[in-house]
C-alpha positions as CSV (number, residue, x, y, z in Angstrom):
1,X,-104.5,29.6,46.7
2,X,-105.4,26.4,45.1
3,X,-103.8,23.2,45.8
4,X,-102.6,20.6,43.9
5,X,-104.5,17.4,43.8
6,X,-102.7,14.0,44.4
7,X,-102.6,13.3,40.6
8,X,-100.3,16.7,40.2
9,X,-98.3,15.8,43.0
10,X,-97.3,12.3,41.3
11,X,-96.7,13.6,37.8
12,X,-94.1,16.4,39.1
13,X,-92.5,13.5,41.1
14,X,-92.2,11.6,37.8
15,X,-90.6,14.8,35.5
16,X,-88.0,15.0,38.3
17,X,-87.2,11.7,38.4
18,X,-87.0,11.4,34.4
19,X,-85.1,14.4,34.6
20,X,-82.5,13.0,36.9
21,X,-82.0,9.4,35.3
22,X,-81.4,11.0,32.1
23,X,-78.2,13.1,33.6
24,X,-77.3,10.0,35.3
25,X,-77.0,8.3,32.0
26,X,-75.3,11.0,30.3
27,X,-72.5,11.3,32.8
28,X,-72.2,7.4,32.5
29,X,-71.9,7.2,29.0
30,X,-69.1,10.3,29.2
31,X,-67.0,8.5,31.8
32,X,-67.2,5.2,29.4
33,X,-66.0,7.2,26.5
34,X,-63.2,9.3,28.2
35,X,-59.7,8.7,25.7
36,X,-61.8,7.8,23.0
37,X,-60.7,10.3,19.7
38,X,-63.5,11.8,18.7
39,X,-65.1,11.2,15.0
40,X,-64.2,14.4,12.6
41,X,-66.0,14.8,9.7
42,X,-64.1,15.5,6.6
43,X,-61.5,17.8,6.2
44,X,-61.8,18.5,10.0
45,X,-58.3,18.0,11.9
46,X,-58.0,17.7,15.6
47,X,-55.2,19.9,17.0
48,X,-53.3,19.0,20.4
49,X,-51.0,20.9,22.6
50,X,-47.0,20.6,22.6
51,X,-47.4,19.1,26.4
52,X,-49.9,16.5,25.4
53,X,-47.7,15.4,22.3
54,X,-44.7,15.0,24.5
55,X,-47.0,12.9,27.1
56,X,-48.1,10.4,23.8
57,X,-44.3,10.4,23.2
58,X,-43.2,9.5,26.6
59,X,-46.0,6.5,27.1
60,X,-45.0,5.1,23.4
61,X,-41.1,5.3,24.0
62,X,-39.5,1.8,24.8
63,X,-37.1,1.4,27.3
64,X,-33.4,1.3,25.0
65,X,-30.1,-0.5,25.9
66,X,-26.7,-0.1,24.9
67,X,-23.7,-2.9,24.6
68,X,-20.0,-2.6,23.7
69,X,-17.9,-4.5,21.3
70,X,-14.5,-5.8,22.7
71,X,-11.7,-6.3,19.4
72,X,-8.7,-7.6,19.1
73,X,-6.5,-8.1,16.1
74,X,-3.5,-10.1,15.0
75,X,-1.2,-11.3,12.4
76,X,-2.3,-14.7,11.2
77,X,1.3,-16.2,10.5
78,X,2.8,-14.5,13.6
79,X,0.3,-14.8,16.1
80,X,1.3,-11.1,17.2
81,X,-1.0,-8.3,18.0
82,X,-1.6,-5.2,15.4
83,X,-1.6,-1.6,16.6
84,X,-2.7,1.1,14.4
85,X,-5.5,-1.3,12.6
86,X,-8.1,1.3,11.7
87,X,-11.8,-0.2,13.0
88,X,-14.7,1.1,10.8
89,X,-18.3,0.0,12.5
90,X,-21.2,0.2,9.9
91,X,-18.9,2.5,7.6
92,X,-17.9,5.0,10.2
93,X,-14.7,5.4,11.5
94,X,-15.1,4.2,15.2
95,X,-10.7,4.7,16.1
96,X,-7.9,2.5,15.7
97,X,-6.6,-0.7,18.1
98,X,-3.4,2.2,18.8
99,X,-6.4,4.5,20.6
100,X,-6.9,2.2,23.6
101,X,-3.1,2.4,24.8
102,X,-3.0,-1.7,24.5
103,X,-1.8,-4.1,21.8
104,X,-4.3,-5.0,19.1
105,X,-7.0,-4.1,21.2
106,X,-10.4,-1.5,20.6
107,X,-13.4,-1.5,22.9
108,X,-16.4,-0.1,20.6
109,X,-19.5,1.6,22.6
110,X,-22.0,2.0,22.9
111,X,-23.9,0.0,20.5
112,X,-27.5,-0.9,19.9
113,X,-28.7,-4.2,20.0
114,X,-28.7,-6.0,16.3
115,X,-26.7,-6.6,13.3
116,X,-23.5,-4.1,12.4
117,X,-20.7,-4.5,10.2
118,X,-16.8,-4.6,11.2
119,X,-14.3,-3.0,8.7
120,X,-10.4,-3.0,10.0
121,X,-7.5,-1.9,7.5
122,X,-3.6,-1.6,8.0
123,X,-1.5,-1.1,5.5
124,X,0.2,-3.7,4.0
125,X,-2.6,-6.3,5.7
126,X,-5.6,-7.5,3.4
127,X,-8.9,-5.2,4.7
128,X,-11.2,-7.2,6.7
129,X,-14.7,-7.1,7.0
130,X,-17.4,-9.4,9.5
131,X,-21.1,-9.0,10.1
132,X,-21.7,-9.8,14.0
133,X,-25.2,-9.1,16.2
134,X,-24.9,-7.6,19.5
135,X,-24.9,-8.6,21.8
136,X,-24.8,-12.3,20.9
137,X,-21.2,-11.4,20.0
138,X,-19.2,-9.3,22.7
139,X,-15.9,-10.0,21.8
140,X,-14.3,-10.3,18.5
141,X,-11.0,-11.9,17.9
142,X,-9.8,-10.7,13.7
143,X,-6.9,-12.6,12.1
144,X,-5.2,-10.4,9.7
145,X,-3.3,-11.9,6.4
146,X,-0.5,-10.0,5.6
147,X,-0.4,-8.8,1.5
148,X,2.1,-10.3,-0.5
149,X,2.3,-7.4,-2.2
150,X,2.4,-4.0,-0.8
151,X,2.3,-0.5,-3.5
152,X,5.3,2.3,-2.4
153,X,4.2,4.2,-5.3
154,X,1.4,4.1,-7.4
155,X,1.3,6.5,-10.1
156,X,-0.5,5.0,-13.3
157,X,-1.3,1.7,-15.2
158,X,1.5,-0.9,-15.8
159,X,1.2,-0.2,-19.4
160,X,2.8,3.3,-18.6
161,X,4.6,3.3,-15.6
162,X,8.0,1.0,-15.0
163,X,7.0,-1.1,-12.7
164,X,9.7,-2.1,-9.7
165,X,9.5,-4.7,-7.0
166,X,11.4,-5.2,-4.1
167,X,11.9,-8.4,-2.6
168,X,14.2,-9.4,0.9
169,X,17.1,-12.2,0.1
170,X,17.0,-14.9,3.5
171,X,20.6,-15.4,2.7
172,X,23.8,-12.4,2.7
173,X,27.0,-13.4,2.3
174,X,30.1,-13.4,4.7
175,X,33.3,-12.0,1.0
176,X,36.3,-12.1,3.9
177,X,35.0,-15.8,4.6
178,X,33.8,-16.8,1.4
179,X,31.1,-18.0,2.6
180,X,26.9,-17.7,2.0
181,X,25.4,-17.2,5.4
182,X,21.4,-16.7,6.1
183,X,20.5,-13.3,6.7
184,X,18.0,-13.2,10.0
185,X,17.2,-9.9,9.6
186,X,14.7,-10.2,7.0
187,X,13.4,-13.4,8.3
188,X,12.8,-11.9,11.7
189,X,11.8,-8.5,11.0
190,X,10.0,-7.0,8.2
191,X,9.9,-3.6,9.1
192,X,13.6,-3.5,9.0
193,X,13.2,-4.8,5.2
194,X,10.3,-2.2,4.6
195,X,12.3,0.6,6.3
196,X,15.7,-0.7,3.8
197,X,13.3,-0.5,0.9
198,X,11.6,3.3,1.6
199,X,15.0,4.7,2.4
200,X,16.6,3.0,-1.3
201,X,13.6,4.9,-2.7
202,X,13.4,8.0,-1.6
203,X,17.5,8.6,-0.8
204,X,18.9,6.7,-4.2
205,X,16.6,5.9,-6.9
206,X,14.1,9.2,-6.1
207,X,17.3,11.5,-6.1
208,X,18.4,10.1,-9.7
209,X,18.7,14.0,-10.8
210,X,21.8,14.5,-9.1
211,X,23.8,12.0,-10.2
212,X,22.8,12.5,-13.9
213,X,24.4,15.1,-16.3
214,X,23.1,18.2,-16.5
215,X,23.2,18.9,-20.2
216,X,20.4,17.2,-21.4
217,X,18.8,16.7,-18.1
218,X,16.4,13.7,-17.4
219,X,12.5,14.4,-17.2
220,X,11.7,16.4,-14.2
221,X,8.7,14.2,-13.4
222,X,11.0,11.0,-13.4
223,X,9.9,9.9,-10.1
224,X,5.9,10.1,-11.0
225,X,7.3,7.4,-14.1
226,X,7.7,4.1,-11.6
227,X,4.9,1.9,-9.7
228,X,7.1,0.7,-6.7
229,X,6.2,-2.5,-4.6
230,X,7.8,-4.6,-1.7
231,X,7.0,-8.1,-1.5
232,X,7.2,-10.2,1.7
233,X,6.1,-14.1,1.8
234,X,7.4,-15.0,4.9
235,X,6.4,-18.3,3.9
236,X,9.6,-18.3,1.0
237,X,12.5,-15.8,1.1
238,X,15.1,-15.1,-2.1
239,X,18.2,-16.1,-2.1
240,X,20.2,-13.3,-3.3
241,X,23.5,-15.7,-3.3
242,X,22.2,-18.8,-5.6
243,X,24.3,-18.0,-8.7
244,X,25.4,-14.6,-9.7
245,X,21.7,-13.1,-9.3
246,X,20.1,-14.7,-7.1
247,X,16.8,-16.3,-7.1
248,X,13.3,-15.3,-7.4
249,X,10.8,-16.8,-4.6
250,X,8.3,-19.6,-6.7
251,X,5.5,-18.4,-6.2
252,X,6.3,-14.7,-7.0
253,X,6.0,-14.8,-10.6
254,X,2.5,-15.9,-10.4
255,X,1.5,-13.1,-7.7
256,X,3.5,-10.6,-9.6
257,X,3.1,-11.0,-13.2
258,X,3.7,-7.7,-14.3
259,X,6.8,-6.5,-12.5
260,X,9.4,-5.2,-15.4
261,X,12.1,-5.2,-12.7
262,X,12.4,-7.6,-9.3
263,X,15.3,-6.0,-7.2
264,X,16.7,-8.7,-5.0
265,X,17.4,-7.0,-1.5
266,X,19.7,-8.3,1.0
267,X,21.3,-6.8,4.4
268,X,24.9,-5.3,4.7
269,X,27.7,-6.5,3.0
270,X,29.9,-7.9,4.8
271,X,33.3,-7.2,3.2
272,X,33.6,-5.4,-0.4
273,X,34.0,-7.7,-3.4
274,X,37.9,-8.9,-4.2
275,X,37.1,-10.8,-6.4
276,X,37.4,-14.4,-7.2
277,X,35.9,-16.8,-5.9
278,X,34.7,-14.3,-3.8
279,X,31.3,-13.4,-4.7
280,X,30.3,-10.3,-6.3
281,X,28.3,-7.7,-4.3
282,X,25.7,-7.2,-7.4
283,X,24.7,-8.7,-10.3
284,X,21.6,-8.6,-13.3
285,X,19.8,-11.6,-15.0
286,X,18.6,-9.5,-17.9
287,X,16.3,-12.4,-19.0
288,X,13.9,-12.1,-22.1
289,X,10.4,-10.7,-20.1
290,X,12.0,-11.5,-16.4
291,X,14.8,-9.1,-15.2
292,X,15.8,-8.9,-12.2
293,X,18.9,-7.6,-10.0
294,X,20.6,-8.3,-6.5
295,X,22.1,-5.5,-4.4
296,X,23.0,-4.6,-0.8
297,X,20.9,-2.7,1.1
298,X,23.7,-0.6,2.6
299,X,25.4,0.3,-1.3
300,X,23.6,3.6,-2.6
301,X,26.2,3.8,-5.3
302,X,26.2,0.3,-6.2
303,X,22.7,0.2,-5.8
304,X,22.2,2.5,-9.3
305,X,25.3,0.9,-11.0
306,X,23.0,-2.0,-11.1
307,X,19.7,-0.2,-11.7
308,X,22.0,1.2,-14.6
309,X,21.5,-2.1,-15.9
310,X,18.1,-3.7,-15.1
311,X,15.9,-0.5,-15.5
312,X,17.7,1.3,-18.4
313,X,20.0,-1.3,-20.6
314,X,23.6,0.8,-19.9
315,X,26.5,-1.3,-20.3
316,X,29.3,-1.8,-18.4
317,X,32.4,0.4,-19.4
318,X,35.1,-1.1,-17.1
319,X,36.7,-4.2,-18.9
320,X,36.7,-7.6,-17.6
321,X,34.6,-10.9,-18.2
322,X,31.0,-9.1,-18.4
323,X,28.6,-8.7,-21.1
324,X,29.5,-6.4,-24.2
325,X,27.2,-4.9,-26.9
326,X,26.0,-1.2,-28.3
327,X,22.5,-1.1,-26.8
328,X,20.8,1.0,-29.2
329,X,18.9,3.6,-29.3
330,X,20.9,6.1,-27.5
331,X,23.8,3.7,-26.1
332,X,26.9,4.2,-23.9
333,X,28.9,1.5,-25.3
334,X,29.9,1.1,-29.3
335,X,30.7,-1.7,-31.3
336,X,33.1,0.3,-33.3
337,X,35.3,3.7,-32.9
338,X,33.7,5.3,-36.0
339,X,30.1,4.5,-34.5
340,X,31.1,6.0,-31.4
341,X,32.5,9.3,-33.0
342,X,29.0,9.3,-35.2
343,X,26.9,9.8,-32.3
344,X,29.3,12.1,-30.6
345,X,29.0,14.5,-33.8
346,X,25.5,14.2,-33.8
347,X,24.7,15.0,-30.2
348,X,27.4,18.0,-30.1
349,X,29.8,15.6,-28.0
350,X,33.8,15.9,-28.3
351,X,34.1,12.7,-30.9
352,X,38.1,12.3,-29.6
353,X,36.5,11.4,-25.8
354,X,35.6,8.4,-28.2
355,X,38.2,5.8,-26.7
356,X,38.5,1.9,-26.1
357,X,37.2,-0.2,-23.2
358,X,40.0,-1.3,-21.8
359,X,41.9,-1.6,-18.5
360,X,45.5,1.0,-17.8
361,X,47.4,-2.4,-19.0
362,X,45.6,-3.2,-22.0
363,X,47.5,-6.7,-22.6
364,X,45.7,-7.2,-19.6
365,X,42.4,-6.4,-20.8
366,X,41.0,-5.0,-24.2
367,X,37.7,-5.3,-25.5
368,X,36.5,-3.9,-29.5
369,X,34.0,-1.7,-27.6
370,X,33.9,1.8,-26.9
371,X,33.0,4.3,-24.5
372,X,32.6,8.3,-24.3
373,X,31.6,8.9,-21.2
374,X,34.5,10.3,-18.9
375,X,35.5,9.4,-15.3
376,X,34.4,8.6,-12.8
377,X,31.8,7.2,-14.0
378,X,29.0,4.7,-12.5
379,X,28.9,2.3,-14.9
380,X,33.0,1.8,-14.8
381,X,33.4,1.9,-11.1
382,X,30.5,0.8,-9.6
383,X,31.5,2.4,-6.2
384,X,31.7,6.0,-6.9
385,X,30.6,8.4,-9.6
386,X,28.1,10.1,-11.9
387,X,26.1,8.6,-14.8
388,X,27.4,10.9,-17.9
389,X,26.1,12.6,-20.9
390,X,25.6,9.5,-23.1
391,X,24.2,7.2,-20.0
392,X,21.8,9.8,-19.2
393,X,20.6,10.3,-22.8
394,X,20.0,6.4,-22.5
395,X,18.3,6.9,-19.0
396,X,15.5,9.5,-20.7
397,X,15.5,7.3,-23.6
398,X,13.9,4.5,-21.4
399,X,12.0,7.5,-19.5
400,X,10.7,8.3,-22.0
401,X,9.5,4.9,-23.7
402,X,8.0,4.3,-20.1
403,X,7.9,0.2,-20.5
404,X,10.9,-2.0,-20.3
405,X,8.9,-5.1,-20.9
406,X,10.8,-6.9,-18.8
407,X,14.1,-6.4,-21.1
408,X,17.2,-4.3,-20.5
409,X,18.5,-4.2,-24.2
């Protein structure tokens, strides 16, 4: 066997040496570019597993903290807390203040950390709306202004609708003591006025139908025919018993500009009217654009005597010192016998009902006006009744023309 000379020997060491250095450098240069993505040519796409997305997830995720929201809310001229104020955060509905079990109060959570927007509503409260950023805000204390003007009913446009408003008296009056006294109901508690105003609504004026005459019956959508309001300054009350109407608050004429009737609303009568000087327990200022009426919140019957008047023109048919005149078209009081038995004819009415206003002594009162309707009868009594066949043909008449304009003629 031949042996290798010392120059072999030396260039074999070298190749292995080479050899090695090289895969010395190669695993080097791998470690250093370990995480680096690798180039892709075009069109190429690198796909990675469902474990090693969720890793890349996990390492980029932020840690993520959550604040609360403590509101409260009152009534700005009572100081009080509201209940059942409805709390919208960022215009979802996040509960209402009645939720918690305390007064006024809601505790919103979790929230993230920056800028959200507060909406609260209650009816008959002005909706109220604040930007805040949590958590430099934590608590939030919301004054609520009450609305001067709150909708019962709103059914259409006040070009087509009659519209109503209801307004509390600060005064009643005391007939067996002949004397005006002020009314802390009202004053003191508004619900009570809002709960007198509902049940006025809905047990008197809304049940109109049966206390009308059947014959030529009113429109059955009557009710669907008003826009009804309540209106509460607590600032400025009426006073039902300043002259024989009352008085309107100041300032209500410019907040309400468009009411065709104002009914002045004041707590229970204390004794039924007897007369003079005793003051009466209703009364109408017809006005020319302004009408409005006084009436007792307790006097159902007395309560549509008067609407009689202020929402649909009737006359009174009971004689004494009152206003006298045939309100055309389609009135309940004549100016003469033969007009009265002319309409009677033409609406298929008994023309001998025709007969004079006038009291059961008539040297103690007559009047030249007549009347058809028979008894008892709302607009001669006041207290007890039905509104007949010719004051219910006036009542459609106004129905039917929608708009008072502010006039009862």
């Amino acid at each position: 066997m031949k042996t290798m000379n010392r120059r072999q020997q030396i260039l074999i060491i070298c190749i292995i040496m080479g050899i090695g250095i090289v895969a010395i450098l190669g695993g080097i240069m791998t470690y250093l570019n370990a995480g680096i993505p690798a180039t892709t040519k075009p069109g190429e796409r690198i796909q990675s597993s469902p474990a090693e997305r969720q890793v890349t997830e996990e390492n980029n995720r932020s840690p993520v903290s959550f604040y609360s929201l403590f509101l409260s809310t009152i009534d700005v001229s009572t100081g009080t807390p509201l209940d059942n104020v409805s709390v919208y955060l960022d215009g979802e509905y996040a509960g209402s203040t009645s939720e918690e079990g305390t007064m006024g109060m809601q505790n919103i959570s979790p929230l993230y950390e920056g800028p959200h927007t507060v909406r609260v509503t209650k009816s008959g409260y002005v909706d109220y709306t604040e930007s805040v950023v949590v958590p430099s805000v934590s608590r939030l204390r919301i004054e609520l202004k009450a609305q001067l003007l709150v909708p019962v009913q709103e059914t259409g446009s006040h070009n087509t609708r009659i519209d109503i408003v209801f307004v509390p008296s600060g005064t009643a009056y005391d007939c067996a003591k002949q004397k005006k006294i002020l009314s802390t109901r009202y004053i003191t508690d508004k619900s009570a006025f809002i709960t007198d105003v509902n049940r006025i609504v809905n047990k008197t004026l809304f049940t109109l139908d049966s206390v009308t005459d059947k014959t030529d019956p009113i429109p059955a959508d009557y009710r669907d025919r008003f826009n009804i309001y309540y209106y509460y300054d607590s600032s400025e009350f009426a006073d039902a018993f300043n002259g024989c109407a009352g008085t309107v608050p100041e300032k209500f004429w410019k907040t309400v500009p468009f009411a065709d009737i104002v009914i002045i609303l004041y707590p229970t009568y204390y004794s039924l009217d007897t007369g003079a000087p005793c003051e009466p327990n209703g009364c109408v200022n017809p006005g020319t654009g302004r009408t409005w009426m006084k009436t007792p919140a307790d006097q159902s019957v007395l309560f549509l005597h008067e609407s009689g008047h202020a929402i649909f023109g009737l006359i009174d048919t009971y004689c004494d010192n009152t206003g006298y005149w045939q309100n055309d078209p389609d009135p309940n009081v004549w100016s003469s016998l033969g007009n009265c038995e002319k309409d009677a004819i033409k609406n298929s009415q008994d023309p001998h009902a025709c007969r004079q206003i006038q009291q059961i002594n008539p040297t103690a009162c007559t009047k030249p006006f007549w009347r058809w309707d028979p008894d008892p009868d709302i607009m001669h009594d006041g207290y007890s009744g039905t509104f007949g066949q010719t004051s219910t043909r006036r009542i459609t008449y106004t129905f039917n023309t929608i708009n008072t304009g502010g006039t009862t003629a």
